[in-house]
MDAnalysis code that builds the backbone (N, CA, C; Angstrom):
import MDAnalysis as mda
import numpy as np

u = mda.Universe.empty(285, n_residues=95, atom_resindex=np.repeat(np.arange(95), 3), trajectory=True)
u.add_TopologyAttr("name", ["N", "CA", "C"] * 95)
u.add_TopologyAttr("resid", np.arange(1, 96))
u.add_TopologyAttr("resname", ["UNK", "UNK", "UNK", "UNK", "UNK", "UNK", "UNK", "UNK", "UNK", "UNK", "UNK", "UNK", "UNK", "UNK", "UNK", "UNK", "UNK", "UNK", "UNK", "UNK", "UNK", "UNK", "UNK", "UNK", "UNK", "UNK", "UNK", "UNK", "UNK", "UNK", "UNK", "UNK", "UNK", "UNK", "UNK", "UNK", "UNK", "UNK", "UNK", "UNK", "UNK", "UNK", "UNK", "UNK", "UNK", "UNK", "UNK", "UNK", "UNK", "UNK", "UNK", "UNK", "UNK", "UNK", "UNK", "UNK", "UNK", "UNK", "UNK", "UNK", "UNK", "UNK", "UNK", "UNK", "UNK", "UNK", "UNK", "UNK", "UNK", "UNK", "UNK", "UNK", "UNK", "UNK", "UNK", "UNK", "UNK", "UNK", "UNK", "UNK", "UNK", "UNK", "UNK", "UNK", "UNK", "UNK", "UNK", "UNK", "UNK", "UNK", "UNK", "UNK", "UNK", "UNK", "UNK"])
u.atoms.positions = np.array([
    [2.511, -0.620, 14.392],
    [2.901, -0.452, 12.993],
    [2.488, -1.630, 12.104],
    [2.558, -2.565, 12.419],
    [2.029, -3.785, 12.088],
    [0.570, -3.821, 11.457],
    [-0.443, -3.340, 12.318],
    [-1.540, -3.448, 12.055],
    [-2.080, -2.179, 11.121],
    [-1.280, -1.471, 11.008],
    [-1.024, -0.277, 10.427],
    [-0.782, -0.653, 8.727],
    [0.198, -1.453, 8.528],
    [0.759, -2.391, 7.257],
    [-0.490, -3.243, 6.892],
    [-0.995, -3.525, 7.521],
    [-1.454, -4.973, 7.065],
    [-2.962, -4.215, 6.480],
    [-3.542, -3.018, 7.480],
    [-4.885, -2.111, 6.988],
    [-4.389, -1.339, 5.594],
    [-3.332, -1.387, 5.080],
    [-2.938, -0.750, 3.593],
    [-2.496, -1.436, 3.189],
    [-2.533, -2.684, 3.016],
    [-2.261, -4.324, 2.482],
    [-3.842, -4.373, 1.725],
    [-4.813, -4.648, 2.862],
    [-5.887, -4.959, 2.852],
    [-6.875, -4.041, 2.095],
    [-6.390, -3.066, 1.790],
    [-7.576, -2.167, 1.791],
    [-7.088, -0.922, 0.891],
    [-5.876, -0.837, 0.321],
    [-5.805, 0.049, -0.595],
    [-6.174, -0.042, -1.867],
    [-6.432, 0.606, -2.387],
    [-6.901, 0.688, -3.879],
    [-5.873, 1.652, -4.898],
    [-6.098, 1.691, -6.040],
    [-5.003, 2.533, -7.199],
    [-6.265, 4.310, -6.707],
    [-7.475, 3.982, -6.813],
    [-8.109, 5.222, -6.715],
    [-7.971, 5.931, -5.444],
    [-7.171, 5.153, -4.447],
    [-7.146, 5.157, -2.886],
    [-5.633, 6.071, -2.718],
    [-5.247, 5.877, -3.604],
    [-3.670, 6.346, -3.395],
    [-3.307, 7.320, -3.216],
    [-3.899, 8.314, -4.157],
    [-3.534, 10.093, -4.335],
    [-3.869, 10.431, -2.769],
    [-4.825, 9.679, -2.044],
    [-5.608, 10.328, -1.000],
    [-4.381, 9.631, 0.124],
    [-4.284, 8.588, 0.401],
    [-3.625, 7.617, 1.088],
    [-2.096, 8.028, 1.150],
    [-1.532, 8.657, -0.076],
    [-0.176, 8.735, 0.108],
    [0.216, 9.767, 1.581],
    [0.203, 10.248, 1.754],
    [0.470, 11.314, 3.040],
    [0.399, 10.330, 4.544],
    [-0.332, 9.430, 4.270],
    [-0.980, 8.350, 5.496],
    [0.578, 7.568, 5.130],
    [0.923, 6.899, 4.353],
    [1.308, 5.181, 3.543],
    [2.842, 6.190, 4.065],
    [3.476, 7.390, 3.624],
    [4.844, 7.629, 3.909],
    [4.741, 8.432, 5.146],
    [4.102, 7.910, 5.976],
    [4.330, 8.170, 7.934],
    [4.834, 6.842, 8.278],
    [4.461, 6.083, 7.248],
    [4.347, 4.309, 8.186],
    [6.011, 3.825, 7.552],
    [6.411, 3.557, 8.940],
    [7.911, 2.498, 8.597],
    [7.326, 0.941, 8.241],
    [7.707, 0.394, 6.455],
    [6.994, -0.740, 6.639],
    [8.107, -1.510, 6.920],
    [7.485, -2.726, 7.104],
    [8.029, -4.021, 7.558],
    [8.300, -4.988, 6.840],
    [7.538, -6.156, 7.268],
    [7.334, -6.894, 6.253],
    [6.162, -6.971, 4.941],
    [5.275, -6.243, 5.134],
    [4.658, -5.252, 4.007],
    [5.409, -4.569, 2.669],
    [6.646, -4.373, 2.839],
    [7.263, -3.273, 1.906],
    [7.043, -4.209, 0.389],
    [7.477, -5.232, 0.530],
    [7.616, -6.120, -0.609],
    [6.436, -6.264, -1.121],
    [5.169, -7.016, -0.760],
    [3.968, -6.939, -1.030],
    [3.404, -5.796, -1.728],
    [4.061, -4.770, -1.091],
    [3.335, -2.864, -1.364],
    [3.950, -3.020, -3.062],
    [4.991, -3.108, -3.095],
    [5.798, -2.886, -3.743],
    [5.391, -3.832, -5.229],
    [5.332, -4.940, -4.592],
    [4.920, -5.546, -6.013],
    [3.045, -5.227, -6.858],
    [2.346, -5.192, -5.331],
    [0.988, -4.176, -6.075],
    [1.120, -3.422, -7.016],
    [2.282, -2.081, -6.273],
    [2.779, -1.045, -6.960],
    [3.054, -1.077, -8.518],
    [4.140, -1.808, -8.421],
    [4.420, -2.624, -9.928],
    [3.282, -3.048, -11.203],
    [2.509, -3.892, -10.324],
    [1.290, -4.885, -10.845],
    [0.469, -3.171, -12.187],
    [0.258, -2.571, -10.663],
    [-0.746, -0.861, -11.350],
    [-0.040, -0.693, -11.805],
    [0.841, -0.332, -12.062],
    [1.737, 0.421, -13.332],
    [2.166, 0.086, -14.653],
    [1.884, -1.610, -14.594],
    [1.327, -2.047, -16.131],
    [0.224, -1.148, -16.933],
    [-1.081, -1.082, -16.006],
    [-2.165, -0.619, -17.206],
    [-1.991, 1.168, -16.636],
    [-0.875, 1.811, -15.434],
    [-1.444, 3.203, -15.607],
    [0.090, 3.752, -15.443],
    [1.006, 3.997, -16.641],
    [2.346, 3.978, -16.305],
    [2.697, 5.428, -16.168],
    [1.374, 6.623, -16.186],
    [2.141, 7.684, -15.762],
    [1.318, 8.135, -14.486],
    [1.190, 7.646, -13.768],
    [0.766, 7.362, -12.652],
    [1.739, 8.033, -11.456],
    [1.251, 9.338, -11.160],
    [2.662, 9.984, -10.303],
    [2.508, 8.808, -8.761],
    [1.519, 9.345, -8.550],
    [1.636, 8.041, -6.865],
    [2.139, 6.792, -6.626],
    [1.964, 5.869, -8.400],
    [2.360, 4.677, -8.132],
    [3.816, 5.331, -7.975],
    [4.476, 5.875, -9.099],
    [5.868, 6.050, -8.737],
    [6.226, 6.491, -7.522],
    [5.704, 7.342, -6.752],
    [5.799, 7.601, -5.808],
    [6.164, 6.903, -4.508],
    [5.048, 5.596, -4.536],
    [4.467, 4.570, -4.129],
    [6.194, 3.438, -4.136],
    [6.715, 3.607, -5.217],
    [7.882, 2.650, -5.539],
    [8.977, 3.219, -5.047],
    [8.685, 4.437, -4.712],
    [9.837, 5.174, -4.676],
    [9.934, 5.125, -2.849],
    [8.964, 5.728, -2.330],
    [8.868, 5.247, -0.742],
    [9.100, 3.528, -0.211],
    [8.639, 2.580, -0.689],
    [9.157, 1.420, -0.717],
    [10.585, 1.356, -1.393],
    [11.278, 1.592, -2.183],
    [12.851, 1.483, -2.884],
    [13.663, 1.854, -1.262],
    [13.131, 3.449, -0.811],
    [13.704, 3.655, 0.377],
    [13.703, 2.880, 1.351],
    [12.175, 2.963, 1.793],
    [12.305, 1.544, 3.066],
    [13.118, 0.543, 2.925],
    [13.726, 0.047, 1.421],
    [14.100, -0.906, 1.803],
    [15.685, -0.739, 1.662],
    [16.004, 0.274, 1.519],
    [17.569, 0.811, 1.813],
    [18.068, 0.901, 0.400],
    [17.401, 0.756, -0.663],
    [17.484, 1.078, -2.399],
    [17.500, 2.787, -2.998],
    [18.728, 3.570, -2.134],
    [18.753, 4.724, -2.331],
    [18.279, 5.073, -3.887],
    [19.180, 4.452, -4.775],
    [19.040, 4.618, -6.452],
    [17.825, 4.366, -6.837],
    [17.368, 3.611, -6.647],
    [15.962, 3.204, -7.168],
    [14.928, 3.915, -6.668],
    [15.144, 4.325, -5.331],
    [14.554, 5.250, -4.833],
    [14.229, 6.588, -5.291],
    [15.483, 7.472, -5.822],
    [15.642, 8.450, -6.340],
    [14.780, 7.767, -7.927],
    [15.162, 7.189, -8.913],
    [14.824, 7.053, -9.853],
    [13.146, 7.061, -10.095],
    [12.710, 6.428, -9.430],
    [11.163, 6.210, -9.036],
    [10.620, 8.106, -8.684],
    [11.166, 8.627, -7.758],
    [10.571, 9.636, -6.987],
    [10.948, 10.702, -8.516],
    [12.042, 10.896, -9.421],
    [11.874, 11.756, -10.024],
    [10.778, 11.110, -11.508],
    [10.127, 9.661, -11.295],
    [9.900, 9.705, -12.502],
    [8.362, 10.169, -11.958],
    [7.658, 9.905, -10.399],
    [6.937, 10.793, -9.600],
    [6.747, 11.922, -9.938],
    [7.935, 12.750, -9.919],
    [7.815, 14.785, -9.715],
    [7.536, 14.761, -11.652],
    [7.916, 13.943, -12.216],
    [7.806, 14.243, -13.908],
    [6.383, 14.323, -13.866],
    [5.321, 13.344, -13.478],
    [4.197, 13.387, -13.993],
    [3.235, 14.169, -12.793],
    [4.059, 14.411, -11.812],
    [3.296, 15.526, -10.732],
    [3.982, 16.214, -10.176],
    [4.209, 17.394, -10.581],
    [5.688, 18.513, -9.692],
    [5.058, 18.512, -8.812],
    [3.738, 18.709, -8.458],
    [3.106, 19.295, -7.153],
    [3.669, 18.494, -5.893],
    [4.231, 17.142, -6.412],
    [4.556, 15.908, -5.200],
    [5.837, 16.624, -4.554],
    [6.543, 17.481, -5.434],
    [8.014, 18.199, -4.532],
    [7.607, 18.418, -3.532],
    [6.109, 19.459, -3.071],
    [6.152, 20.120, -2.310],
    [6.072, 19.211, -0.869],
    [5.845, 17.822, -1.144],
    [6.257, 16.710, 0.047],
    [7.526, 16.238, -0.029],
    [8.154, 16.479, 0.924],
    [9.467, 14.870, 1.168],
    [9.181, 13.685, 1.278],
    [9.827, 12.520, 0.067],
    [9.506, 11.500, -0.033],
    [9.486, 10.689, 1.328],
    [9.707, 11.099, 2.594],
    [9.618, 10.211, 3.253],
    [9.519, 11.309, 4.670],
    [8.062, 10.926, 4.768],
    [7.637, 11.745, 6.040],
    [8.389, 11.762, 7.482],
    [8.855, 10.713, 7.675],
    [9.502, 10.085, 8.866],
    [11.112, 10.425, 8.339],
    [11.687, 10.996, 9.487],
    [13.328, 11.221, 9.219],
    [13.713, 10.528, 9.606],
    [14.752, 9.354, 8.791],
    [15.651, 8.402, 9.145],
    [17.031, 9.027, 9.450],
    [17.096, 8.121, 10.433],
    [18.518, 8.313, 11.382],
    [19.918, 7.471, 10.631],
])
């Protein structure tokens, strides 16, 4: 999982994302989440209706046990892409 984090550290892009998201919410991050997270942030200055970044914030809010923020992020997600319902924000079922 590790090396898993660190290859979508390294190597994601904002144009990478739409494609990447389905990959990025299989992975439990780690110590990655924060890093992801502030990228996340960074893109959403110049592209703020950006369904993936929200998306993107919204799968990190979870990882990191930020139910609210989580939710808040993922519906501001489904606003600028309903099509994202038809995924659960978080591929992996937590116990």
């Amino acid at each position: 999982p590790e090396q898993a984090e660190k290859l979508v550290l390294d190597n994601l892009s904002l144009q990478d994302l739409p494609q990447a998201w389905d990959v990025i919410r299989q992975l439990p991050l780690g110590r990655a989440v924060l890093q992801l997270r502030k990228q996340a942030q960074h893109w959403l200055r110049d592209h703020a209706n950006h369904a993936h970044l929200y998306a993107l914030l919204a799968y990190c809010a979870a990882q990191e046990g930020e139910s609210s923020q989580a939710q808040q992020a993922w519906q501001k997600a489904l606003q600028y892409a309903p099509a994202l319902q038809q995924q659960p924000l978080l591929a992996v079922t937590t116990r």
